[in-house]
C-alpha positions in Angstrom: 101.8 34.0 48.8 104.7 34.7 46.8 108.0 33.2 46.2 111.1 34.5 44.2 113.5 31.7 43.6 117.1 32.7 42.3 119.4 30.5 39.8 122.0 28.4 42.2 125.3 27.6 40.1 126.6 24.9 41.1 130.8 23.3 40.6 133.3 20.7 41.2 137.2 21.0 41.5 138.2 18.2 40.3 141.8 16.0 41.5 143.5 14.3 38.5 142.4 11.2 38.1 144.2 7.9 38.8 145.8 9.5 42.1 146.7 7.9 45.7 143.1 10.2 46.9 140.8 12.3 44.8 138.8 15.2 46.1 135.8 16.6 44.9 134.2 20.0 46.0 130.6 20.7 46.0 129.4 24.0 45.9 126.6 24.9 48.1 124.9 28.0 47.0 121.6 29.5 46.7 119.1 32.3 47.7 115.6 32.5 47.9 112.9 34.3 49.3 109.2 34.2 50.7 106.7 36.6 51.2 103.8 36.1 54.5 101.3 37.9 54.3 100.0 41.2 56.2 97.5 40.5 59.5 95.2 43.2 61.0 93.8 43.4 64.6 91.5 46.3 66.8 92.1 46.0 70.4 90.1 48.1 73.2 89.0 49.9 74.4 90.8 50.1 77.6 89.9 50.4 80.7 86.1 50.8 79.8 83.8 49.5 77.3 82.7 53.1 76.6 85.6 55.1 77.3 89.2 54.4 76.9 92.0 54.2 74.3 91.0 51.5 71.6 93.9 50.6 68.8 93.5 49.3 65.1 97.0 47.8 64.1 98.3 46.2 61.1 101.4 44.4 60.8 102.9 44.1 57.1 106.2 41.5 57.2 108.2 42.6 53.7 110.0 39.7 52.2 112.2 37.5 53.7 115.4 36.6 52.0 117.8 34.1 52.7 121.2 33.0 51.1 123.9 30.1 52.0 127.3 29.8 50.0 130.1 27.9 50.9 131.7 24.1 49.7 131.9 20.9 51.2 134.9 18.6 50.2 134.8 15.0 49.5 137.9 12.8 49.2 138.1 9.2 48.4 141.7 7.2 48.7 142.4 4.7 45.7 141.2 0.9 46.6 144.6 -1.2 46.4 145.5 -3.4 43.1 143.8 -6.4 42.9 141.7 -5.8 45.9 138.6 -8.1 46.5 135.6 -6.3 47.2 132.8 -8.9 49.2 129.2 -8.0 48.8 128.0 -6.5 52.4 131.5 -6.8 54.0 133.6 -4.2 52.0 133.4 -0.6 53.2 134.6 2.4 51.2 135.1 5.6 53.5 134.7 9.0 51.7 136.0 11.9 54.4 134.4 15.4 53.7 134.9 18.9 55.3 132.6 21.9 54.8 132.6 25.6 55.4 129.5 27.8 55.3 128.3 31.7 55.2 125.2 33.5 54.7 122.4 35.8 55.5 118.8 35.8 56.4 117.5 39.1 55.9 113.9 40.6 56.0 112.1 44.1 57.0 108.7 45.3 58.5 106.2 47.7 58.8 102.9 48.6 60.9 100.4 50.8 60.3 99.1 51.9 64.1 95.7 54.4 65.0 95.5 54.9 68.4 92.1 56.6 69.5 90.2 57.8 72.5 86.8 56.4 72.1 83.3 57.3 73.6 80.2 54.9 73.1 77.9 56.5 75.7 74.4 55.0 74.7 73.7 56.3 71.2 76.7 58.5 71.2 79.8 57.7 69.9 83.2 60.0 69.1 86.8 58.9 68.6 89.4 61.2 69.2 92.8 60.5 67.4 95.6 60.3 69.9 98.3 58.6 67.4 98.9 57.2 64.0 102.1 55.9 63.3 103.6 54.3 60.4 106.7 52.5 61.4 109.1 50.4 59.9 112.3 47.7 60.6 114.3 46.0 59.2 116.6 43.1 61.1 119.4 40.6 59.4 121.0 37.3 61.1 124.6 35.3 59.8 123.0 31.6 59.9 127.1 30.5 59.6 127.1 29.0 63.4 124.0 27.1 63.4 124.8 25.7 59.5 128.5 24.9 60.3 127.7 23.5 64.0 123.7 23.0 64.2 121.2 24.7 66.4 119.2 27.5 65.8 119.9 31.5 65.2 117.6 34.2 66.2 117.8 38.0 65.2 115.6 40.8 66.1 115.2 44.0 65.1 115.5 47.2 66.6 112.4 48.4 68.6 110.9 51.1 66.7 108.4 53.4 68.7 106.3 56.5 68.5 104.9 58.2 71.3 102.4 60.9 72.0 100.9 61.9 75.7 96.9 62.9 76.2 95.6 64.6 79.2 91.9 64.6 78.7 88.5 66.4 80.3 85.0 65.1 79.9 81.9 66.9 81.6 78.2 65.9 81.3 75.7 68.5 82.4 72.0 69.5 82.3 70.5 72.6 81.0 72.0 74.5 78.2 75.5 76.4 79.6 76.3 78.3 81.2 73.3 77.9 83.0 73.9 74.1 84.0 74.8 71.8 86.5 77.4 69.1 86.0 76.4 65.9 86.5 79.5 63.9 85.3 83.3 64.4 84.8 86.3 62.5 84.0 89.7 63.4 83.6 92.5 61.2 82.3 95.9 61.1 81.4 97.3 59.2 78.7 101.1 58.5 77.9 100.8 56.4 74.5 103.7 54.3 72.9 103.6 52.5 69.5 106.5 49.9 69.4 107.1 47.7 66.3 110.0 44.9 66.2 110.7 41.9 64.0 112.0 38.6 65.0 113.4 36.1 62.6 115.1 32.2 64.0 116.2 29.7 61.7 117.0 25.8 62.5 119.4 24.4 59.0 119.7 20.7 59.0 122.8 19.8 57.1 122.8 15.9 55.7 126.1 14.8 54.3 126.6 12.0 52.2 126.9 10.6 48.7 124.8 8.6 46.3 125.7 5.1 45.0 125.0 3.1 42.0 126.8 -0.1 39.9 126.9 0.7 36.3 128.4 -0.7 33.2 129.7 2.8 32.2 131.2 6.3 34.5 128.0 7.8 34.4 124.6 8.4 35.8 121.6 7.4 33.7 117.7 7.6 34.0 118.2 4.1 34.5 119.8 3.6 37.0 118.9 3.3 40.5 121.5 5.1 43.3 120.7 4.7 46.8 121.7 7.6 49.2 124.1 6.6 52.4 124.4 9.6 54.7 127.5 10.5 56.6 128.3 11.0 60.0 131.5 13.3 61.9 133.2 13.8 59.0 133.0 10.5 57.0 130.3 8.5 54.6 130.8 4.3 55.7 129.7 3.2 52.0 129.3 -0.7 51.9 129.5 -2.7 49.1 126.2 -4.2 48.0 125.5 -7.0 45.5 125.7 -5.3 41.5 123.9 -8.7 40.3 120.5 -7.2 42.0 120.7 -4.3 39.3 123.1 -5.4 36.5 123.2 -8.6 34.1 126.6 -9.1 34.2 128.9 -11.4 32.5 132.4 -12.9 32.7 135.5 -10.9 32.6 133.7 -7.5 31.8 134.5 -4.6 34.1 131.8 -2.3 35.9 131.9 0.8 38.3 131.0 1.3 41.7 130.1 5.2 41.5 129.7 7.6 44.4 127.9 10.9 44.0 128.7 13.5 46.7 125.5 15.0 47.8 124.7 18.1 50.7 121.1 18.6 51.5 119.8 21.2 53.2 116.6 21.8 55.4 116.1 25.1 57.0 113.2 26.2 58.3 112.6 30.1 58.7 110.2 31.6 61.3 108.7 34.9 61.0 106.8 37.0 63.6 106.0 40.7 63.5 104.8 42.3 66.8 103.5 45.3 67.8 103.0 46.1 71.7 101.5 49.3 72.9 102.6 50.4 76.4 100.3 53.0 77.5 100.2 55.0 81.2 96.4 55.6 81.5 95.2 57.6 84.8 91.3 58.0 84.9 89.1 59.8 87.6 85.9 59.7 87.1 82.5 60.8 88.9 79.5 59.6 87.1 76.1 60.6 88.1 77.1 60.8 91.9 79.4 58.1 91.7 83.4 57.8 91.8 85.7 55.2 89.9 89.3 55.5 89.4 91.8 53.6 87.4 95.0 53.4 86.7 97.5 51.3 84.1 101.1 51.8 85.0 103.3 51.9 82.0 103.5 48.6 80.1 102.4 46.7 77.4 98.7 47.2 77.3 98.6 45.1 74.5 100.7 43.0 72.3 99.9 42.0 68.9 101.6 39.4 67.1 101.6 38.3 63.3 102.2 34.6 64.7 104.5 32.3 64.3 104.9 32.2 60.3 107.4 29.2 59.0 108.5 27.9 55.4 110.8 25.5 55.2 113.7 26.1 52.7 115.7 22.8 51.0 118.8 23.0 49.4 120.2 19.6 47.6 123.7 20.0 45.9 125.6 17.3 44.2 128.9 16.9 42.8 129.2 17.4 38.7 131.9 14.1 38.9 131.5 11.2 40.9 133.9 8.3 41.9 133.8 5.5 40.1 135.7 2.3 40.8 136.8 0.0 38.2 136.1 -3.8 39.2 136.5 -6.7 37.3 133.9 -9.7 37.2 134.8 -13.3 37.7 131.8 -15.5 36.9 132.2 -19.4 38.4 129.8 -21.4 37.8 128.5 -25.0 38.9 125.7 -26.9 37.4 122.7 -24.9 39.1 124.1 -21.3 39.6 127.4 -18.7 39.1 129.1 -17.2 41.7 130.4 -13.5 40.9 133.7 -12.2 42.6 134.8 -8.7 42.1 138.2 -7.2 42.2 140.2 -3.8 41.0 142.3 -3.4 38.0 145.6 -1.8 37.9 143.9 1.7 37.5 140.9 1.4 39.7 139.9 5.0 40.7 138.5 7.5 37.8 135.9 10.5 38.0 132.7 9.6 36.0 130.7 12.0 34.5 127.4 13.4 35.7 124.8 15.2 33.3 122.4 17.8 34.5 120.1 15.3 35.9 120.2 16.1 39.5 121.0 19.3 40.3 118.8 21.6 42.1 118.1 24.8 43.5 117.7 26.4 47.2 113.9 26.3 47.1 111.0 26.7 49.8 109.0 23.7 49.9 106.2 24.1 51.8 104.2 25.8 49.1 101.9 28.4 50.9 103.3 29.8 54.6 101.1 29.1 57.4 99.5 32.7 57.8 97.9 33.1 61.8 95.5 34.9 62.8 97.0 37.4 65.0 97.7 36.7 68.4 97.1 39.3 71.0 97.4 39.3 75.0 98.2 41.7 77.7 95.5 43.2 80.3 94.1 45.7 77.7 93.0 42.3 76.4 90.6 41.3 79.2 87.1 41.8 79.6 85.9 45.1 80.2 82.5 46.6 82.0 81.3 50.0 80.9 81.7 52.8 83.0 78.0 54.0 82.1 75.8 50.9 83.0 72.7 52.5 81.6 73.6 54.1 78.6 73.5 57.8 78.7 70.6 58.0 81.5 71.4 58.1 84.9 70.7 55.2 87.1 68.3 57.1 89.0 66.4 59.1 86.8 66.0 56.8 83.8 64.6 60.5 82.2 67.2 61.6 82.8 69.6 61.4 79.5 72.8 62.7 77.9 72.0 63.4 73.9 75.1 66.0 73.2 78.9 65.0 72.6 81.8 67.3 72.2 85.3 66.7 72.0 88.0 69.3 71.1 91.7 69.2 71.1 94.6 71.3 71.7 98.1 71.1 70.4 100.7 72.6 73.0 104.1 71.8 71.6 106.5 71.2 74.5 110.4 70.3 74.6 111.3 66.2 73.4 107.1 65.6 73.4 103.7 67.0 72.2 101.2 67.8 74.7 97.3 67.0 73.9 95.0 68.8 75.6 91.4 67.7 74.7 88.3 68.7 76.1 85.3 66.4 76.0 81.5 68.2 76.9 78.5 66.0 77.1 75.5 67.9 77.8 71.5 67.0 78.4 68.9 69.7 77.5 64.9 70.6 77.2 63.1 69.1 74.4 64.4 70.1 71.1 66.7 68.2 69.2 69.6 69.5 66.7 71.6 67.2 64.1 74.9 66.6 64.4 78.2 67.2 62.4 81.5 66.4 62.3 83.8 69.3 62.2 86.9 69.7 60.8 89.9 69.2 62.4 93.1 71.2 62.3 95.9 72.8 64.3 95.0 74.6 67.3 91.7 73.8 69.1 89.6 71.8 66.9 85.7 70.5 67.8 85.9 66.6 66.4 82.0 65.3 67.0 79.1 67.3 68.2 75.2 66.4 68.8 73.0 68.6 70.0 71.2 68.2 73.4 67.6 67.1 74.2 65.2 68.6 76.8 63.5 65.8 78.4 59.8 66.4 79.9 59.5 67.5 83.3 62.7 68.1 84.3 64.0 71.8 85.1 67.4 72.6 84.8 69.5 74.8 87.6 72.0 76.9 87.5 75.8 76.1 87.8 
């Protein structure tokens, strides 16, 4: 897992101080980005065990970036002259407006093989219908769900590659052309690749502002501000009790500061899937016996990265705060001091606020939850093999096919490329041959071949 995090400036437009309101702006901007990682699947084959189209996909999400930008306003009217401010009963209402833009951004490739595959007892070929590389890329404008809430959602164009199969398999006995055919399929195959992207993000925007009662206009290490959050358009801040947190004394003045504050939550999902909608038409007729199938044109299978999320938290505050001038009046009696407060002539400044709070747009989950991919459609249900018994027939248990070829044909046609492939399995006398795999080019081209076996006592006919 990888993360890139990129610098977030931050700034404040300031009012003049000592004004009927003063307005500070808080920049919210940032970027950042987050890298899942790559998941890897074989599905098939389809609709046998031991003959059909089998897939081995992989599904490589490229980074996802996001970025916000935009300000959020904060405005504070002066407290009147000599107003009393009561511990728990005096209120202090900052009004704030925002406006937001940004992007969410990310792109994705699959790596996609598409065979024909043969396990017939000992024998096994693949022929190559498909590889496909392809590639998307999709981008989304989180503005509505960050200025309003709710979630966005953007996909990316379907990307697709196709290629259509007809293919022949025979099984005979003897050596041909003097044989006789004991098995033969035929099938047609109409394969699609298809690769799209989805990302959705969810922002939660929190509002408010950070208090603290100080002896100066500033924030120190020291001192303890507590966060109130706003609500429609306004942060209620009450006044608490500055004796829990300050030692004060008579006649000195102190500050109520507020700190504007935005955080941010938003969590991005990513999923990358790959679905393969394949028309498969098979006639078979196996050793005496007949089976058909057929696969109208869907998704055979779908393959999915999973669900993939990592939170991302931005946290902007202002670079001045509000700070209200108050003026202590200590009575006391013969056990204890009472404290009243109230504001000076000029009772509304902007403090000063040192680097000790600001923050980037950063993910915070640490590591993104990577699945294990997820996969469903019927080429994902169980399958029986269309030879029971191996490569021997069900009624002569001698009786066994040892020879596999397949070959293919390229016959270009308009808007399509026609495969033609022809797949021999043969059964013969005694002797028994190696095999090879030969080399595969344009044109007709032999992909697997083992030589037959003769087994005792059986004769073969003529075809």
């Amino acid at each position: 897992m990888s993360i890139h995090i990129w610098t977030v400036a931050i700034a404040a437009a300031l009012a003049p101080a000592a004004t009927h309101a003063s307005t500070i702006n808080v920049s919210t901007a940032g970027s950042a980005a987050m890298i899942f990682l790559p998941v890897s699947k074989e599905v098939g084959p389809v609709p046998w065990s031991d003959v059909g189209v089998a897939a081995s996909i992989t599904m490589v999400p490229l980074p996802v970036v996001a970025s916000v930008a935009g300000s959020t306003s904060y405005t504070l009217s002066s407290p009147g002259l000599a107003q009393a401010f009561v511990p728990g009963s005096t209120k202090l209402s900052v009004g704030y407006g925002s406006v937001w833009s940004g992007s969410v951004a990310s792109s994705a490739f699959a790596l996609v093989q598409g065979d024909m595959t043969f396990g017939i007892g000992p024998l096994h070929a693949d022929l190559p219908l498909l590889t496909a590389k392809l590639n998307t890329a999709t981008s989304g404008d989180p503005y509505a769900a960050l200025q309003f809430g709710g979630t966005g959602i953007a996909k990316s164009p379907i990307a697709s590659q196709n290629v259509k199969v007809t293919t022949g398999l025979s099984a005979d006995v003897g050596p041909c052309p003097f044989c006789v055919t004991l098995a033969s399929i035929t099938a047609a195959v109409d394969l699609t690749a298809q690769l799209q992207q989805i990302l959705t993000w969810k922002p939660t925007v929190t509002y408010g502002d950070l208090v603290w009662y100080s002896t100066t206009k500033t924030l120190t290490a020291a001192d303890t501000p507590i966060l109130v959050t706003g609500d429609t358009g306004s942060v209620d801040n009450l006044f608490g009790d500055p004796s829990a947190t300050l030692a004060l004394t008579n006649g000195e003045t102190i500050y109520m500061n507020i700190l504007p504050v935005v955080k941010l939550n938003m969590p991005i999902t990513e999923q990358t899937i790959v679905s393969l909608p394949v028309d498969l038409s098979f006639h078979a007729e196996i050793f005496g016996a007949t089976a058909d199938k057929t696969f109208p044109l869907g998704n055979l299978f779908n393959v999915s990265t999973g669900k993939e999320t990592l939170d991302l938290t931005g946290e902007w505050f202002g670079a001045r705060a509000f700070s209200i001038a108050l003026d202590v009046t200590q009575t006391c009696g013969a056990l204890s001091c009472r404290d009243t407060y109230k504001t000076p002539g000029v009772n509304l400044s902007l403090g000063t606020i040192p680097n000790l709070l600001l923050t980037d747009l950063l993910p915070t989950d640490g590591t993104a939850r990577n699945f294990d991919p997820l996969s469903d459609g019927p080429g994902t249900d169980p399958t029986r093999p269309l030879f029971p018994n191996g490569a021997c027939s069900p009624d002569d248990p001698a009786l066994c096919i040892t020879s596999l070829t397949a070959t293919v044909t390229d016959v270009p046609e308009p808007d399509s490329l026609m495969l033609f492939a022809a797949i021999l399995i043969m059964a013969e006398g005694t002797r028994r041959f190696g095999s090879r795999r030969a080399g595969r080019g344009p044109g007709s081209r032999p992909a697997t071949r083992h030589t037959p076996r003769r087994t005792p006592g059986r004769t073969p006919t003529g075809c």
